[in-house]
C-alpha positions in Angstrom: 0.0 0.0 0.0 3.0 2.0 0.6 3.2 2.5 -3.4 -0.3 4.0 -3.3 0.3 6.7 -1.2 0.1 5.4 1.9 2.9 5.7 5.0 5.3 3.6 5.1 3.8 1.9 8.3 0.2 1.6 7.0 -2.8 2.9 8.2 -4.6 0.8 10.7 -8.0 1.8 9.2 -6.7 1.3 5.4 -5.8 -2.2 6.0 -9.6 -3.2 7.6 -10.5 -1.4 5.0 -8.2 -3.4 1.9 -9.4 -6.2 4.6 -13.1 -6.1 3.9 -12.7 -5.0 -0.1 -11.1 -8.5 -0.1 -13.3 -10.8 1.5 -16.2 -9.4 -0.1 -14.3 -10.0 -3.4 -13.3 -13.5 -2.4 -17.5 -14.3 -1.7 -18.9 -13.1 -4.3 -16.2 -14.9 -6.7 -16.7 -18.1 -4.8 -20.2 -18.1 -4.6 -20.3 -17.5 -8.4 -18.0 -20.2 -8.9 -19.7 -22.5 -6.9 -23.1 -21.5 -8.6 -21.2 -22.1 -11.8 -19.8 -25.6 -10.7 -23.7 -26.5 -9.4 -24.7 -25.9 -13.3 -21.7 -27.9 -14.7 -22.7 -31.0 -11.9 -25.2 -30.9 -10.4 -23.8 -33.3 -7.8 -20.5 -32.1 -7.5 -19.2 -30.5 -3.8 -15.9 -29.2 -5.3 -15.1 -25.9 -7.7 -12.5 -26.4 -10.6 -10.0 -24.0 -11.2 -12.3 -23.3 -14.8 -15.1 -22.1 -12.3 -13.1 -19.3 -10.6 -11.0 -18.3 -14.2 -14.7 -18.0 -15.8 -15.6 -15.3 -13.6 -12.2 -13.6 -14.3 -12.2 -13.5 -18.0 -13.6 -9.8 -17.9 -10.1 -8.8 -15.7 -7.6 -9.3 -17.8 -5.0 -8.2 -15.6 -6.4 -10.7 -13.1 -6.8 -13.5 -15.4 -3.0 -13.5 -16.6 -1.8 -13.4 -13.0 -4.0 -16.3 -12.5 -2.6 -18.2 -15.5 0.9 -17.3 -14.7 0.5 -18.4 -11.0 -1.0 -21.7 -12.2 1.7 -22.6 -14.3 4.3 -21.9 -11.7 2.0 -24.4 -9.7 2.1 -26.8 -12.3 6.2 -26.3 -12.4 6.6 -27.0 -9.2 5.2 -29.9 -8.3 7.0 -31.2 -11.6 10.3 -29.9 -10.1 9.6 -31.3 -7.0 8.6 -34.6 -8.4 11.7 -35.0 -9.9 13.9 -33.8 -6.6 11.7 -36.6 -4.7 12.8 -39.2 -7.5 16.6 -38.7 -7.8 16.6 -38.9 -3.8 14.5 -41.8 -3.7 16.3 -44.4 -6.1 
């Protein structure tokens, strides 16, 4: 937040405030999602990482940070695949 303007030591009030923003960001994407999953499945209990990218295709900033964090996923757990396989022989 310090980038934004504020002090380097951030306002107590602007962080409940980034706080709340968030949360109510988070619900309303995950209810969405989960709406989204209910109409793909109607049986299903768990949300696909397609549900949650669905409802970001309109961000486009959002949505490449999404993709790029995903694959970085994917990476690792390749990477550390092959660290668990050549110490395990």
């Amino acid at each position: 937040m310090y980038a934004f303007g504020d002090s380097k030591p951030p306002n107590p009030a602007s962080n409940e405030l980034l706080e709340e923003y968030l949360e109510e960001y988070m619900e309303v994407l995950l209810v969405k999602a989960y709406q989204r999953a209910i109409r793909r499945d109607p049986f299903t209990t768990k949300l696909l990482k397609e549900d949650l990218l669905y409802f970001l295709q309109d961000n486009n900033k959002t949505l490449a940070r999404s993709l790029h964090m995903l694959k970085k996923e994917k990476e690792f757990l390749s990477s550390n695949k092959a660290f668990k396989e050549l110490n395990n022989p």
